[in-house]
Each structure stands twice: as C-alpha cells, then as structure tokens.
C-alpha positions in Angstrom: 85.9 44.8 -83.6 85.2 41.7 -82.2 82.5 42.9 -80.1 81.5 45.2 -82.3 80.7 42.4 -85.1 78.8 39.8 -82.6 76.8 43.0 -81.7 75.9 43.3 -85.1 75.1 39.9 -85.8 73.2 39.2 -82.3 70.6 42.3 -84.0 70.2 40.8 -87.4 69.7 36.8 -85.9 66.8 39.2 -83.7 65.1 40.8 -86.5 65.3 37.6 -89.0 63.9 35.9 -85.8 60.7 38.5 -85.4 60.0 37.4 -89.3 60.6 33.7 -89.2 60.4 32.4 -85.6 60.4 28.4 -86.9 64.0 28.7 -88.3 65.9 26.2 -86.3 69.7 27.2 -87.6 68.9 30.6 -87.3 67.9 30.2 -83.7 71.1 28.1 -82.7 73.2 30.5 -84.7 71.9 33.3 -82.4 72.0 31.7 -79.1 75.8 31.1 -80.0 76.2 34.7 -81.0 74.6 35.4 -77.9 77.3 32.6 -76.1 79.9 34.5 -77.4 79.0 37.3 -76.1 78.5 35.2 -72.5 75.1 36.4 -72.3 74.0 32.5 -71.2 71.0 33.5 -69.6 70.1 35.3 -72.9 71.5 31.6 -74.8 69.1 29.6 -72.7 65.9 31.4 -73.2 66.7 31.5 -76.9 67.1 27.8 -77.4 64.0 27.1 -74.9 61.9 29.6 -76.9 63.0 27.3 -80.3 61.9 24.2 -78.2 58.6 26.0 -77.4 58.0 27.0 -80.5 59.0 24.1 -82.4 60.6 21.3 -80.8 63.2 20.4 -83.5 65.9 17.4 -82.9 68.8 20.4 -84.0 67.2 22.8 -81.2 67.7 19.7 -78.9 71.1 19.1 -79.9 72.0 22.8 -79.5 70.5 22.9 -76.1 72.0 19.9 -74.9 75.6 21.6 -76.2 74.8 24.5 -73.9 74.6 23.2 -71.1 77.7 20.7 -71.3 79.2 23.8 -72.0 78.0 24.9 -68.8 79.0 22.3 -66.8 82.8 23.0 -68.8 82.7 25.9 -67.6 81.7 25.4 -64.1 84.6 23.0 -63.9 87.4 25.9 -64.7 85.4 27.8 -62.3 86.1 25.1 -59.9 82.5 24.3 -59.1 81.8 20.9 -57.2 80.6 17.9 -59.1 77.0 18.4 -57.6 76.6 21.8 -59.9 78.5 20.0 -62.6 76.1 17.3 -62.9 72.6 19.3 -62.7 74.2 20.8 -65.9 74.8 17.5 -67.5 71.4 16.8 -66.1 69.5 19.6 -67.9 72.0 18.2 -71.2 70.3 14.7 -70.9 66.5 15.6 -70.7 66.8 17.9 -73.5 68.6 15.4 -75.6 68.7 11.9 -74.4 70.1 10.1 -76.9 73.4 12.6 -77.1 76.4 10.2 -76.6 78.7 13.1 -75.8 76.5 13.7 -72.3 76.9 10.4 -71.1 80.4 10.0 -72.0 80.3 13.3 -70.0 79.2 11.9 -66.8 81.9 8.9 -67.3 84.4 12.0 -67.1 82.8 13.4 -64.0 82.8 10.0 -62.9 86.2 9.4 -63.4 87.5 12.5 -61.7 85.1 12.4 -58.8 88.0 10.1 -57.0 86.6 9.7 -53.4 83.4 11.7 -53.6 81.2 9.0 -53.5 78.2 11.5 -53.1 78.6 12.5 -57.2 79.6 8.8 -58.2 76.7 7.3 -56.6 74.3 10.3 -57.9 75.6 10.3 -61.3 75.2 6.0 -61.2 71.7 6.7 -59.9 71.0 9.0 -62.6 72.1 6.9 -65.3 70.0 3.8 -63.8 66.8 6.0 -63.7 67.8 6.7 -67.5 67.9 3.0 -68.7 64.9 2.3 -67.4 62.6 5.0 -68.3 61.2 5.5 -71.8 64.4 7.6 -72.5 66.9 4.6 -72.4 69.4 5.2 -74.4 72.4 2.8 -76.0 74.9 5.3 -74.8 73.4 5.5 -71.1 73.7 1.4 -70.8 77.0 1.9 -72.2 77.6 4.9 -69.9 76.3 2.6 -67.1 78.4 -0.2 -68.2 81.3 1.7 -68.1 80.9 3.0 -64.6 79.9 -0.5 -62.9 82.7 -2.1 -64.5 85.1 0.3 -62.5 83.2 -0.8 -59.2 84.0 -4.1 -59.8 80.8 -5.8 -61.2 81.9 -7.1 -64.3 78.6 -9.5 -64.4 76.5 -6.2 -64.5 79.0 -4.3 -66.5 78.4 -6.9 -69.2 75.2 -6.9 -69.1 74.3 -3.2 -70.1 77.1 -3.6 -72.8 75.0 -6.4 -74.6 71.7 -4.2 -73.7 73.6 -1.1 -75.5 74.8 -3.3 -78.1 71.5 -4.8 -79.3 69.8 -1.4 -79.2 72.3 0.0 -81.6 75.3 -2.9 -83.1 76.7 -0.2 -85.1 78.6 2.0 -82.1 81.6 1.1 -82.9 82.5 2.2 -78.7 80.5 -0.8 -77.6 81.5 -2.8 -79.9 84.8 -2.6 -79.1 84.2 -2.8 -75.0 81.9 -6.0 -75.9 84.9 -7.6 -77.5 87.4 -7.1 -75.2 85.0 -8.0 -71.9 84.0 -11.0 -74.1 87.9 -12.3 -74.2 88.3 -11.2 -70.5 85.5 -12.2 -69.0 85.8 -15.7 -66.3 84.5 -17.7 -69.3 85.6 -15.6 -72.3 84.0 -16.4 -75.6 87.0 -15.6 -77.9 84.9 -16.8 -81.2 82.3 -13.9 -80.4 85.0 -11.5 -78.9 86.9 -11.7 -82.5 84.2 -11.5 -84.5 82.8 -8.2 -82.8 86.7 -6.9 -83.0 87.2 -7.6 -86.6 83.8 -5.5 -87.2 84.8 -2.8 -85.5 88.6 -2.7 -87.1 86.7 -3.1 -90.3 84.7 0.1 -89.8 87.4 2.1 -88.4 90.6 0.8 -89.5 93.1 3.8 -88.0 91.3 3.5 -84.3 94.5 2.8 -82.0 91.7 0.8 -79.3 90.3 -1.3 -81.5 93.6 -2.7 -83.1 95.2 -3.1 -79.5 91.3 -5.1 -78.5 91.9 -7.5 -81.9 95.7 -7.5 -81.5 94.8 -9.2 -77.8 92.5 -11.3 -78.7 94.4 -12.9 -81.1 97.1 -13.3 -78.8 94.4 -15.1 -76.4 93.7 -17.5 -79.6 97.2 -18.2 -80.0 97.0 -16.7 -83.0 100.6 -14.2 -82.5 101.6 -13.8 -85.8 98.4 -12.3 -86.9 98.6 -10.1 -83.6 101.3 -8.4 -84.2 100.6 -5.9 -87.2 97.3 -5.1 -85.0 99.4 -4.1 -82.0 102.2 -2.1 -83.9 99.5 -0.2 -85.7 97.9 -0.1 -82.1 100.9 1.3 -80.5 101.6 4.9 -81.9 97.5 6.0 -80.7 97.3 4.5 -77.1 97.2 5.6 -73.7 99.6 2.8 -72.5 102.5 2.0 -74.9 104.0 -0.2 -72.0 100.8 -2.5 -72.2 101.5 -3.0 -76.2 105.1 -2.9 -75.8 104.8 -6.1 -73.9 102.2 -8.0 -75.9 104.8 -7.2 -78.7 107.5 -8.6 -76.5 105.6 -11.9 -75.7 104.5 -12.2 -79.5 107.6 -12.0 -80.8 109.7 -14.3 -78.3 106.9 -16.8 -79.4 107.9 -16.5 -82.8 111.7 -17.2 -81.9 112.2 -13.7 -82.6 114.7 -13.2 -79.7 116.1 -9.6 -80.5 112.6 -7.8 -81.3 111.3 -9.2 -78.1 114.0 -7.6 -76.1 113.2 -4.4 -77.7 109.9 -4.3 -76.7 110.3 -6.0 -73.2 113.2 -2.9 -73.2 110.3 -0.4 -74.2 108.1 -1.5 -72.0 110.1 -0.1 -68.5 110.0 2.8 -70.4 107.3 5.9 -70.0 104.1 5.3 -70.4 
C-alpha cells in the first residue's frame, strides 16, 4: 500500500510539475516522494532541474538535505570518509550557509580518529570556505571547532570571534566564545559572562549554556550564584562527573559539607 501510494503521488507531483515548473514545494515534495522510493538519482535531477529553472533558497535547502542524506547513508553502508565528504561537499556548494553541513563535517571530523587524510581534507575544505565569497559564520565556527581539537587555541579563537561578528545571534558561538573567553591563557571573565548570560537568556533550558555560566561564575568567585546554573546544567549534559564536581567544590565553599560529599560521591560515578 505503501508503495502503491508514493507511486501515486510520485505521478501527480509529475503532471502538477509539466503545468507549473516554478513551484519550489512542489518540486521538493516530489524529489522526496521520489527519496522514498530510493530512486536518488531520480531525487537529484529533480532538485537540479528546480535550481535550473529557478534557483530558489528552499530548492537549495532541499538539495543540500539530499546529499547529507547521502553521505548518512554512505556511512551505514560503511563507505570511507573520502566518499562521505564529497557528499557533504556537493551539500556545501549548493547551500553554504547551512549550519547542519558544517556541523556535519565536525562529525566526520570527530570520527575520522587517525585518518589524518579526511581530517586534513575536511580542514582544508573548510579554510578554502572562509575565505572565498561563500564564508560562512558556521564554517569559521566549523573551523574553530576543528583547530581547537589540534591544539591551537590562538586560531581556534580567532574564527569564533570572526563567526561571532558575522552573525552575534548563534547562540552555538556564543556559547563556545564564552567559555574559550574564561579559559583562554588570559581569560576575560567580564566578556566571557556577559556573552554567557546572553545566551542563557535566549535559551534558558540549554544544559551547555547553564554548565558555560555556571563555570564562569565559579571562575569569578561568584559560587553561590553558580550553583542553580550547574544543577539545571546537570540533568542535559554529556559529562555529569564534570558538574558533579563543580557542585562539589561550590558547595564545600559555602560550608556546605554534606552536599559536597554527595556530589564529590557522584562524581566517581558513570559518566
């Protein structure tokens, strides 16, 4: 029935098509009926004859989405990082400015462990982005993201505050900005705080950017304050032992001897 019904629809999106070529939604609609059906050469052609015919920012968008989905799939598929990045490749030049690419290529990154071939290409890539006349916030902060894992926190920071001055309102970079501010080799906690407190104040349930303002209070000497930050931080992150013990030293400052224990207790525990 399934197939039956995506048949059905892939014929109607074709003769609406024939009638009104320009329609944008109608043409992503039927490249995703067309998906569905995994008929991706028959998904690609559809979306590049959109961009030919009219070069819409939703075409774009939809073509970008493809291939990521590609280079998802060629990952179950167990394709090397190579293949997986020409997809995210082909993502990037039809949309640059698509955040969910680059943070993409920070995955690929990520996972690449020792393949420096695909960490160095997809490092290159993003470098050849920034500085073209596609540059992007999100590729400085993509680029940011993968120097500061090599070590360079000098450079790292410096394509965070290029990212950040091209767009202050992604709340991502605002939040990295704030915490490499308070870490840096001369942090600038007045800055660091003020860029956390925007961000908390924009998205108020985000587990990363109460454990960044929770720290940097706690860098400011400023405890008390810290600690609704960091429990409201704890439930949503990645490492509860990290809280658990900024909870711990927060709370011994305070005197509070028993709640420190807890957390200091907590923090052997699982991650």
């Amino acid at each position: 029935e399934s197939e039956f019904a995506l048949k059905k629809a892939d014929k109607a999106f074709q003769g609406y098509l024939k009638e009104n070529p320009i329609n944008p939604k109608a043409r992503i609609g039927w490249a995703w009926v067309a998906t569905s059906m995994k008929d991706f050469a028959k998904a690609e052609g559809i979306l590049l004859q959109g961009k030919r015919i009219n070069n819409d920012a939703s075409i774009n968008r939809a073509l970008s989405d493809f291939y990521i989905l590609q280079q998802i799939r060629a990952q179950q598929n167990g394709a090397d990082l190579s293949q997986q990045l020409q997809f995210l490749n082909q993502a990037q030049k039809a949309d640059p400015s698509y955040a969910r690419v680059y943070s993409s290529m920070m995955e690929i990154f990520v996972r690449g462990g020792r393949d420096e071939k695909s960490q160095a290409e997809i490092r290159e890539k993003l470098q050849q982005v920034v500085a073209s006349e596609q540059s992007s916030p999100m590729a400085h902060f993509a680029l940011s993201n993968i120097i500061f894992q090599d070590g360079d926190q000098k450079k790292a920071m410096f394509h965070l505050e290029q990212a950040y001055q091209m767009d202050s309102s992604l709340i991502s970079v605002m939040n990295n900005l704030a915490w490499m501010l308070a870490h840096s080799e001369q942090p600038d906690l007045e800055r660091a705080l003020e860029l956390a407190n925007a961000a908390v104040s924009r998205v108020p349930k985000d587990a990363q950017c109460r454990d960044t303002l929770g720290t940097i209070l706690m860098k400011l000497g400023r405890n008390k304050e810290a600690i609704p930050h960091l429990e409201l931080a704890l439930p949503g992150v990645s490492n509860k032992r990290t809280v658990h013990q900024k909870l711990s030293a927060t709370y011994k400052s305070l005197g509070m001897d028993e709640l420190s224990q807890i957390h200091a207790k907590a923090s052997l525990g699982p991650k």
